[in-house]
N, C-alpha and C positions, 0 to 999 in steps of 0.2 A: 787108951781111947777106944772105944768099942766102935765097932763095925753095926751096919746096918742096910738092910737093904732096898730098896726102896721100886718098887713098881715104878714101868717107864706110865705117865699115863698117858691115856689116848687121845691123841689130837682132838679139840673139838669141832662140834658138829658143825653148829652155824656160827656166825661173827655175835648173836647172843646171847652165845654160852661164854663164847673169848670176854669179850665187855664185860659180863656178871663174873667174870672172876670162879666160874663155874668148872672143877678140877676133878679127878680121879683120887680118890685118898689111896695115899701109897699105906702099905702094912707097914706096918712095924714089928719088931721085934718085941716078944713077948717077955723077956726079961730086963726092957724098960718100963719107967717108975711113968706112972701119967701126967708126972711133973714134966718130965723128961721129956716124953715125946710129946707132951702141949709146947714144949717149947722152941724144939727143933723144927716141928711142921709149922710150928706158925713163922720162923725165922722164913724155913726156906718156901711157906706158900708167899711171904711179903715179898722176899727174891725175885721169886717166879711173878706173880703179881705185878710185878715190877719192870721186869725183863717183856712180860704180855703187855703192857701197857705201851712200853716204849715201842713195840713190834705193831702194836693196831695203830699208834700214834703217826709210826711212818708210814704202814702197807693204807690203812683204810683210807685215811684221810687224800693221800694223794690220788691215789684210783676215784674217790666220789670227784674230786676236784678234776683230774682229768677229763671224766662225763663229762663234770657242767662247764670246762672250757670248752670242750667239742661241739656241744649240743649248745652252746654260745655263739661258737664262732660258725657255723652250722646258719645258726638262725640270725648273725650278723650278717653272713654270706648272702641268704635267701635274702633279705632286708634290704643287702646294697642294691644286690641285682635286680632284685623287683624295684627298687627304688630308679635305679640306673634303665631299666627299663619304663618306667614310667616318662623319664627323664628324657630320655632318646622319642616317645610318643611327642612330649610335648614341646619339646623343640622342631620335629618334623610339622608338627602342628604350626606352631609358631613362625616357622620358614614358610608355609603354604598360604598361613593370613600373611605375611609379608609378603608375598610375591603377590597377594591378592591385591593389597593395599598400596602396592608398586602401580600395577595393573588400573585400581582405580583411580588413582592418583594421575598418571599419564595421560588417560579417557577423560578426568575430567580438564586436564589441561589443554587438551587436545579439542572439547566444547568449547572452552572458553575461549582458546583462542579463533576458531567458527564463530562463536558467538560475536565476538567482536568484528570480525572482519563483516558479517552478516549485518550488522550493527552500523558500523561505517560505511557500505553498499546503500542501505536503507536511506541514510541520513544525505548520500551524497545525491540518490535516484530522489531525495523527495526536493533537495537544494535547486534540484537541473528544475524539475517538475514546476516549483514555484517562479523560478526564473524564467521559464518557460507560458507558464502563463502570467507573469504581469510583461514578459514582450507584446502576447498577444493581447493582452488586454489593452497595453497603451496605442498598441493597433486599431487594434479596435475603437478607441476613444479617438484618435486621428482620424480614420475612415468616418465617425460618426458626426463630427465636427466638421468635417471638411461634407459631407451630404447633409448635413442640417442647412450648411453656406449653401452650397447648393440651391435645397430645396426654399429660400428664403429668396435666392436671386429670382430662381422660376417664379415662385409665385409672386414679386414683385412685379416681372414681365407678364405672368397672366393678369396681374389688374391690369396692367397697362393697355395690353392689348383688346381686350374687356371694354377696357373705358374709348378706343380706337375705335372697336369695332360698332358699340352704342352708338357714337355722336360722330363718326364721320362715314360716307356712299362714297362709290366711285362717282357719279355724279357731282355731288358738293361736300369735299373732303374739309375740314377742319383747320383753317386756315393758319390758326392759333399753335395746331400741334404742326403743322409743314409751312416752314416762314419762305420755305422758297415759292409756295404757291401765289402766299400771300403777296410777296414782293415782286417774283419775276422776274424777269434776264429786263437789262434795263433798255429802254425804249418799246418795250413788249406792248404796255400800253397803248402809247401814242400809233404803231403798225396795227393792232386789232382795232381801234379806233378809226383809222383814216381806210382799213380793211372792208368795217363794217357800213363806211359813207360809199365808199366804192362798191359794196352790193347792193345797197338800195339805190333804187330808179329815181330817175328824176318826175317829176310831175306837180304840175301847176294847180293850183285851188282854182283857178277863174276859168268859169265855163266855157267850155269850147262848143265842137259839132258833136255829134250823135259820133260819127264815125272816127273821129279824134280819142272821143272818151271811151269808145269800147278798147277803143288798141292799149289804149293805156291803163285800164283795168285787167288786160289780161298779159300786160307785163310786169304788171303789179303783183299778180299772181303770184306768178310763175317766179318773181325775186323773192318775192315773200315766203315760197312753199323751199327754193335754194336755201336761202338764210336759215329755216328752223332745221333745215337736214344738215347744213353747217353746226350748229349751236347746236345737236342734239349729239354731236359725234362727243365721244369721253374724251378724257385728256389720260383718265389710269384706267386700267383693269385688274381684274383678279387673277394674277397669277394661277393661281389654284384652280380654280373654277379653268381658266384656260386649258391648265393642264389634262385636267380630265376633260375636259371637249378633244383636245387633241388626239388623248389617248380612245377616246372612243369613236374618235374618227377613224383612228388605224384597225379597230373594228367593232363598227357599230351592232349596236344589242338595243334591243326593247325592253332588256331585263331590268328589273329595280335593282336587281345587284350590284348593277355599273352605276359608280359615284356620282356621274354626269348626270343618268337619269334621274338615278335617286334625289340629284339636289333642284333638278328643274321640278320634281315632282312634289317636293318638301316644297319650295319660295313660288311656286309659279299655278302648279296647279291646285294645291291642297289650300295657300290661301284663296284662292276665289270661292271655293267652296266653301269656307268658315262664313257662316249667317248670323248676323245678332241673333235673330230669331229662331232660334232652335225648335219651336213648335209649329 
């Protein structure tokens, strides 16, 4: 078997040169045949070939794989955490509209139930209010009622008086409306009667003397002027009219302000002074 020697060759440069199978050709010995050495360098480049392939299969592969788990988990890592920090915003967020919506939610129960009490206050102030005035209204309807009766008696008794004071004087009162006048205490008659024979004189129609007849015309007189100051006395007076005479006796005035004067001055003097004749 012959010997030969074979050049170590030199690592390669980059990963490739390894990949292209790219090698140092070993020498050979110059007393092999070119069959010879085509056919051992091509055994031991497929060897070697072989041997590189299986070496880049394990070193390269796993080192790129390693990067792109790194640089995976790397940018899974950034992803959670930015993720989990978004997360953490939005739930602080979320807690803060909750506690708003707590917040609103309280205030507005808290209206409502103002509201209603406000509501019920209203309703029961406007209950009193109506109650209050139809008492006084049926008040009112009573006081009005009862002063209509009233005013209906009064002036029932002003005609009355009216039609009193038209058709009857103290002088000759109205015999019709005072039956006691008309009637009398009983015997009253027949005493003014036998009264009025007992004031008049006696005296004879047949002529006597001169001095017979004068005596007897001037007893005549004198019973006859008795009887009309009898007959002319009232039997009523006017209270009223009294009364202010009394009071104006307690002190007398010339003034027209004193009712007394005022009414002598109205019936007493102011008629005589009314003239048909105005011109």
């Amino acid at each position: 078997m012959m010997e030969f020697k074979t050049e170590t060759p030199s690592s390669p440069t980059s990963d490739t040169e390894l990949c292209n199978g790219v090698l140092g050709k070993p020498s050979l010995p110059s007393s092999m045949s070119d069959g010879e050495v085509d056919g051992s360098v091509k055994l031991r480049r497929e060897s070697r070939t072989g041997r590189l392939r299986h070496a880049l299969s394990e070193v390269l592969p796993a080192d790129d794989t390693r990067r792109r788990s790194h640089t995976m988990t790397e940018a899974k890592e950034y992803a959670y955490g930015r993720l989990q920090e978004e997360l953490n915003i939005a739930q602080s967020e979320l807690k803060l509209k909750d506690e708003e919506c707590a917040k609103l939610l309280k205030v507005r129960d808290q209206i409502g139930e103002e509201l209603e009490e406000l509501t019920a206050c209203l309703f029961e102030e406007a209950n009193n209010m109506v109650q209050d005035a139809n008492i006084k209204r049926m008040h009112t309807e009573k006081l009005l009622q009862e002063a209509s009766h009233q005013v209906e008696v009064l002036q029932a008794e002003v005609v009355a008086l009216k039609q009193l004071v038209l058709t009857s004087t103290p002088s000759s009162p109205n015999k019709h409306l005072h039956p006691q006048i008309a009637n009398g205490e009983p015997g009253s008659k027949d005493k003014k009667e036998k009264k009025d024979k007992g004031l008049k004189p006696f005296w004879k129609t047949h002529r006597r003397s001169t001095s017979h007849h004068q005596f007897t015309q001037e007893d005549r007189s004198i019973a006859e002027a008795q009887h009309e100051a009898m007959t002319d006395r009232c039997t009523e007076m006017d209270e009223v009219c009294f009364e202010e005479f009394c009071s104006w006796r307690q002190t007398p005035t010339m003034s027209r302000n004193c009712p007394f004067i005022a009414r002598i001055a109205a019936e007493d003097i102011c008629t005589c002074l009314n003239f048909s004749n105005t011109h």
